[in-house]
DOVEXVEX-977485 format. One record per residue (C-alpha): residue number from 1; x, y, z. Coordinates in nm, 2 decimals, always signed. Example, Ala and Ser with C-alpha at 12.3 -4.5 7.8 and 13.67 -1.06 7.14 Angstrom:
2
pos / u / v / w
1 / +1.23 / -0.45 / +0.78
2 / +1.37 / -0.11 / +0.71
***
This chain:
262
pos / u / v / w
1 / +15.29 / +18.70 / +10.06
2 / +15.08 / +19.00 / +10.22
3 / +14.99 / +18.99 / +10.55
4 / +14.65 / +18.96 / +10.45
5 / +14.69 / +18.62 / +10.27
6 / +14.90 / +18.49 / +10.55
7 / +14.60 / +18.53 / +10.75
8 / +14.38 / +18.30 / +10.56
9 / +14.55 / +18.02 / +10.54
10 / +14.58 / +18.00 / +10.93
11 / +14.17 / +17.93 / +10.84
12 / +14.28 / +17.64 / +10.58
13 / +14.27 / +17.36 / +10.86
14 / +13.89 / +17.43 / +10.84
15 / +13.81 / +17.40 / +10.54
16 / +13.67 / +17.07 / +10.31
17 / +13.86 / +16.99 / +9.99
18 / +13.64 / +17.17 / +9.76
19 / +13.71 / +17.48 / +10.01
20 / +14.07 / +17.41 / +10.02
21 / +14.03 / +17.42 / +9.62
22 / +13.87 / +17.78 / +9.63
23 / +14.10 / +17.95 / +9.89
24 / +14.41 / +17.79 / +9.65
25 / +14.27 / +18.00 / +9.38
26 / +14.28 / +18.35 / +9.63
27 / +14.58 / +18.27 / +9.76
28 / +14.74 / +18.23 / +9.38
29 / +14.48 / +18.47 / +9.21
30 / +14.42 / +18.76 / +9.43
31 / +14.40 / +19.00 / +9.19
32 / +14.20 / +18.80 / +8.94
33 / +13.95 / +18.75 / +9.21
34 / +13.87 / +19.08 / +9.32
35 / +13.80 / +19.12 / +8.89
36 / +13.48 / +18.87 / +8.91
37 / +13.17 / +18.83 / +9.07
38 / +13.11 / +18.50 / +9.23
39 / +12.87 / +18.34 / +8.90
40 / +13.24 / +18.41 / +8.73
41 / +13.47 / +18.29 / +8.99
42 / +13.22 / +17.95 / +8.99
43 / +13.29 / +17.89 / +8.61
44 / +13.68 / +18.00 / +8.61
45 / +13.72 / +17.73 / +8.90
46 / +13.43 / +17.48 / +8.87
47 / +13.26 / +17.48 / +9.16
48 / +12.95 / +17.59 / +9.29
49 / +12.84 / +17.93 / +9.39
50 / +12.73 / +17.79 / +9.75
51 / +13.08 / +17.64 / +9.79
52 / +13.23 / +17.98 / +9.73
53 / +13.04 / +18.15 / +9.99
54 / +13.04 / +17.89 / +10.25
55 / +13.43 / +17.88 / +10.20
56 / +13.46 / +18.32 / +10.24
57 / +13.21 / +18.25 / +10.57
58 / +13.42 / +17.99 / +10.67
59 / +13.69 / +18.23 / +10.67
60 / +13.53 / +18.50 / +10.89
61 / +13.32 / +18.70 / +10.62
62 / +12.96 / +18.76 / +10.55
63 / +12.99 / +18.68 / +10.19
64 / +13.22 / +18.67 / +9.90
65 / +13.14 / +19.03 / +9.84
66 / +13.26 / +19.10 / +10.20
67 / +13.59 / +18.90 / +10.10
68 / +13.65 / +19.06 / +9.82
69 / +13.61 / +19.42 / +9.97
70 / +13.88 / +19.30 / +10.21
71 / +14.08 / +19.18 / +9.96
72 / +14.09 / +19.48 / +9.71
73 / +14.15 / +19.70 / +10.04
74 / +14.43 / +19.53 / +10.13
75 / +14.60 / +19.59 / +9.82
76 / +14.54 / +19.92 / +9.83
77 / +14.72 / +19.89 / +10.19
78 / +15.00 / +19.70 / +10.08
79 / +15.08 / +19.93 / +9.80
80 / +15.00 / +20.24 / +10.06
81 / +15.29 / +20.02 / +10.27
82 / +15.54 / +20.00 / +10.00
83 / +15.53 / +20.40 / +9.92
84 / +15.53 / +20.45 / +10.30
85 / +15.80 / +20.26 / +10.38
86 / +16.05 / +20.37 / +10.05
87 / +15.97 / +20.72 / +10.17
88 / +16.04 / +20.68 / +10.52
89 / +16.37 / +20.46 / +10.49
90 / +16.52 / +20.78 / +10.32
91 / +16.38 / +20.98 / +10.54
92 / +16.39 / +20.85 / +10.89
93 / +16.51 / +21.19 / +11.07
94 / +16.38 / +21.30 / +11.42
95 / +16.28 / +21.61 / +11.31
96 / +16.00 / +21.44 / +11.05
97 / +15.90 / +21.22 / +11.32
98 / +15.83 / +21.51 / +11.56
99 / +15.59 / +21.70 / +11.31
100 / +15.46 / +21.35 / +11.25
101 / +15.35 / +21.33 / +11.65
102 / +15.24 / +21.71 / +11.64
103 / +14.99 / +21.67 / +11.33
104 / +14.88 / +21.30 / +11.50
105 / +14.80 / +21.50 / +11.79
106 / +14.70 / +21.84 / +11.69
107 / +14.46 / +21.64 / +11.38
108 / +14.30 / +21.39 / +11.68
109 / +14.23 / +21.75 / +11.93
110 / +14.04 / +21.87 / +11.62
111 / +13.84 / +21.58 / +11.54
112 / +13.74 / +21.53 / +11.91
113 / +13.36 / +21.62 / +11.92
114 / +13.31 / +21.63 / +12.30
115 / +12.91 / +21.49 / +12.31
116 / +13.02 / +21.13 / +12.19
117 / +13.31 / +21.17 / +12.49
118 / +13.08 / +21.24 / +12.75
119 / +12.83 / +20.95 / +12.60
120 / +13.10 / +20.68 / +12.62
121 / +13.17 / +20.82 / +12.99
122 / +12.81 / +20.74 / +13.02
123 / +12.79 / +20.42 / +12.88
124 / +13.08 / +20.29 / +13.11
125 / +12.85 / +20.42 / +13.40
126 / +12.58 / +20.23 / +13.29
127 / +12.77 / +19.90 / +13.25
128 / +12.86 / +19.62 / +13.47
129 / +13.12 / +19.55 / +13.35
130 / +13.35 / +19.69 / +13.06
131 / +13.56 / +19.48 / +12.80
132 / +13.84 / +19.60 / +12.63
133 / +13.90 / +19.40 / +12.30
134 / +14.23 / +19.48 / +12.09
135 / +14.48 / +19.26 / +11.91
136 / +14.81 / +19.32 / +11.79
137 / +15.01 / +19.65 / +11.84
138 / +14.64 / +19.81 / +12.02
139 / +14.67 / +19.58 / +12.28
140 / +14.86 / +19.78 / +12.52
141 / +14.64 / +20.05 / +12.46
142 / +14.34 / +19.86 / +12.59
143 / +14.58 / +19.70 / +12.86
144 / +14.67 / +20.05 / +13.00
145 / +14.29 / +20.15 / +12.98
146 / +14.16 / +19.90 / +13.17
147 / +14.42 / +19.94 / +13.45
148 / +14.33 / +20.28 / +13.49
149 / +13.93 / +20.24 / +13.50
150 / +13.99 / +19.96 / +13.73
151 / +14.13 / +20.21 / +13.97
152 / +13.85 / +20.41 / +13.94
153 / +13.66 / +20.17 / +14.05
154 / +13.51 / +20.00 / +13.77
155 / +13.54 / +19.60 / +13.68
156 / +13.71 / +19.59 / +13.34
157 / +13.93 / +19.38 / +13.13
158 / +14.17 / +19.36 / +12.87
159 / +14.22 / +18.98 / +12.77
160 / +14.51 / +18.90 / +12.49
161 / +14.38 / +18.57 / +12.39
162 / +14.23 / +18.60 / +12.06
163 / +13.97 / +18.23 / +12.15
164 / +13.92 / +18.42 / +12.49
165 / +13.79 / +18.73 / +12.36
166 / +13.53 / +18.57 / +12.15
167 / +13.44 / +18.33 / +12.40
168 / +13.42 / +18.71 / +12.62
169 / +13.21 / +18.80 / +12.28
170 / +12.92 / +18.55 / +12.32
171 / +12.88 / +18.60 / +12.68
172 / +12.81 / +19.01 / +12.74
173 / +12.48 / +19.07 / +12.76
174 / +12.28 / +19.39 / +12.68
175 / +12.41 / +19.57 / +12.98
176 / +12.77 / +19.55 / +12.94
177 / +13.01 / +19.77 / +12.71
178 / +13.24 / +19.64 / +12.51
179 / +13.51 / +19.88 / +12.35
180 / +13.71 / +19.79 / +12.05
181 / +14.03 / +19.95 / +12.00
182 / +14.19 / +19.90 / +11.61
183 / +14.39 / +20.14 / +11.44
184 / +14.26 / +20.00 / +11.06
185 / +13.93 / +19.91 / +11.17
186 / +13.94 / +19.63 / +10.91
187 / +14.09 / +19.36 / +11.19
188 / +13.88 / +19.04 / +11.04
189 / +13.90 / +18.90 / +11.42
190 / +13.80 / +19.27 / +11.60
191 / +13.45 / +19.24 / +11.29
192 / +13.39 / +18.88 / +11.40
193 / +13.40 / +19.00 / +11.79
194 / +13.16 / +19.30 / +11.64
195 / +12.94 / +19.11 / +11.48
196 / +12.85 / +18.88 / +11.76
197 / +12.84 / +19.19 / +12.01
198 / +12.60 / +19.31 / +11.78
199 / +12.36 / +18.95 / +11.78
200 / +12.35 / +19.03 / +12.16
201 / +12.28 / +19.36 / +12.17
202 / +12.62 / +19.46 / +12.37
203 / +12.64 / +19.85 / +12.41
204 / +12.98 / +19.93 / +12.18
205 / +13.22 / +20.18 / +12.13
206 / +13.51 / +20.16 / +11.85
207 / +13.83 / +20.36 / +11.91
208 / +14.01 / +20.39 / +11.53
209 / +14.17 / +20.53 / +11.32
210 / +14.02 / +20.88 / +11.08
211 / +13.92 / +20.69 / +10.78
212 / +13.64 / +20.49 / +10.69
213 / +13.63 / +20.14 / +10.79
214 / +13.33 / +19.90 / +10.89
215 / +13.43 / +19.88 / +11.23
216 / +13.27 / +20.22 / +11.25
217 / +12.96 / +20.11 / +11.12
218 / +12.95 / +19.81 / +11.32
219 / +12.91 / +19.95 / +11.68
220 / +12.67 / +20.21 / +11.87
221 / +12.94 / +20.47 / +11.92
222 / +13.26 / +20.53 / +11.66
223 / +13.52 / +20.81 / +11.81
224 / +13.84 / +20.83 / +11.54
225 / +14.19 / +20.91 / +11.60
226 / +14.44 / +21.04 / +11.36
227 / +14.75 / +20.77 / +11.30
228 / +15.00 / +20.87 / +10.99
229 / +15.07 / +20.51 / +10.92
230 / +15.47 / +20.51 / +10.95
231 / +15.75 / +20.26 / +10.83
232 / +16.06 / +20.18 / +10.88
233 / +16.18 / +19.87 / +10.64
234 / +15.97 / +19.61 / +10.77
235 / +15.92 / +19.77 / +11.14
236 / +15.60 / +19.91 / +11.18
237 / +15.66 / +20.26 / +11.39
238 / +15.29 / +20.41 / +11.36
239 / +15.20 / +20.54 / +11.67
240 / +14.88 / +20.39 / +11.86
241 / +14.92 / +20.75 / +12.11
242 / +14.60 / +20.90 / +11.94
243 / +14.35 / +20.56 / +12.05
244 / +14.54 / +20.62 / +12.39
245 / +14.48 / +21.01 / +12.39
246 / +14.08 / +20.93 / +12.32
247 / +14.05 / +20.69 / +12.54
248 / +14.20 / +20.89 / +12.85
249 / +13.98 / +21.16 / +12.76
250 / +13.66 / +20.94 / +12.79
251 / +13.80 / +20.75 / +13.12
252 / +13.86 / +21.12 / +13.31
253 / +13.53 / +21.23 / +13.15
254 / +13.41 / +20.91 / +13.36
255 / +13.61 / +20.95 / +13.65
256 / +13.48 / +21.33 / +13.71
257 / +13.12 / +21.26 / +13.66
258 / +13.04 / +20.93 / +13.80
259 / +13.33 / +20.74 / +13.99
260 / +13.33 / +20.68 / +14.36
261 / +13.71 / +20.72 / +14.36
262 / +13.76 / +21.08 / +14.19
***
């Protein structure tokens, strides 16, 4: 079962019967689903249009049009995976890897627009206090980051704990900063945190990857990175250096124009 799926039924717990019934059906049917709209999906499994969307809500999205966005994309990734990963098991040489690194890091150089740096400098100025939200394999990222702003003087964190960081969520106000660190940009959790910054009006920046995802369209400020997503059999060996490189960038940006300790 993708990852993806996996995912939802952590949710299942929550759910009524008749919402049991529908995520069954996505679970079994997920390519069927992402076929229909929800007036077809009613019919196919007799229930109500209303239980359809209170069941996708239910299971962090804004709608069943949201869920099935999500859905169709992450069978695009786990077909991107399966290339990636029969391509790099014959492949898996140093000298591949280290023109891997060079494009990651010569593509994320070019793609740096140096206004949006010096505005998330500012932001972190501005702020209180500064949240670093990232789950998974961005973690450390966030973790390193906060370490190094807080000796610069600034009050920061970097909290693992998935309930924490929503709990962290709904109590920012409108003059802290909350930056979100995701590679894919399509984290359901990192959207949920995004969309109740977003209700408070909490100042955000989003650190991902080059393509389009609605992270990006969810926060104030969106600075991408370039990642070649990279595995090895079922060991994920993408590189989370380029979030690392950006965020360095904005952090000295910060520490040379407005922190006590430079």
């Amino acid at each position: 079962m993708p990852f993806f799926l996996k995912k939802l039924v952590q949710h299942s717990d929550q759910l009524s019967q008749l919402e049991k019934q529908v995520l069954e059906y996505i679970l079994r049917n997920p390519e069927r689903v992402t076929e229909l709209n929800v007036q077809e999906l009613s019919k196919e499994i007799f229930v109500s249009t209303a239980t359809i969307s209170r069941t996708c809500k239910q299971l962090g999205f804004q709608g069943f049009q949201d869920m099935k966005y999500t859905l169709r994309k992450s069978a695009n990734l786990q077909n991107e995976h399966q290339q990636i990963q029969a391509q790099s098991t014959s492949s898996f040489t140093l000298a591949s890897h280290i023109k891997r690194i060079k494009e990651e890091f010569d593509t994320t150089l070019q793609l740096i627009d140096e206004e949006k740096i010096k505005l998330a400098a500012k932001y972190i100025h501005e702020s209180p206090q500064v949240e670093f939200m990232g789950l998974g394999n961005s973690l450390p990222t966030c973790v390193d980051a906060a370490r190094k702003l807080v000796f610069a003087g600034k009050l920061c964190n970097a909290r693992e704990d998935w309930d924490v960081l929503k709990s962290v969520s709904n109590s920012l106000t409108e003059n802290d900063l909350a930056i979100l660190v995701s590679y894919s940009g399509e984290t359901l959790n990192m959207l949920k945190y995004a969309h109740i910054l977003k209700s408070r009006n909490v100042k955000t920046i989003a650190i991902t990857g080059d393509h389009k995802n609605r992270l990006q369209q969810e926060v104030d400020l969106a600075i991408p990175a370039h990642i070649v997503k990279l595995y090895y059999d079922e060991l994920d060996m993408s590189s989370r250096f380029p979030l690392s490189l950006i965020l360095d960038f904005i952090i000295i940006t910060y520490v040379n124009e407005y922190s006590k300790n430079k």
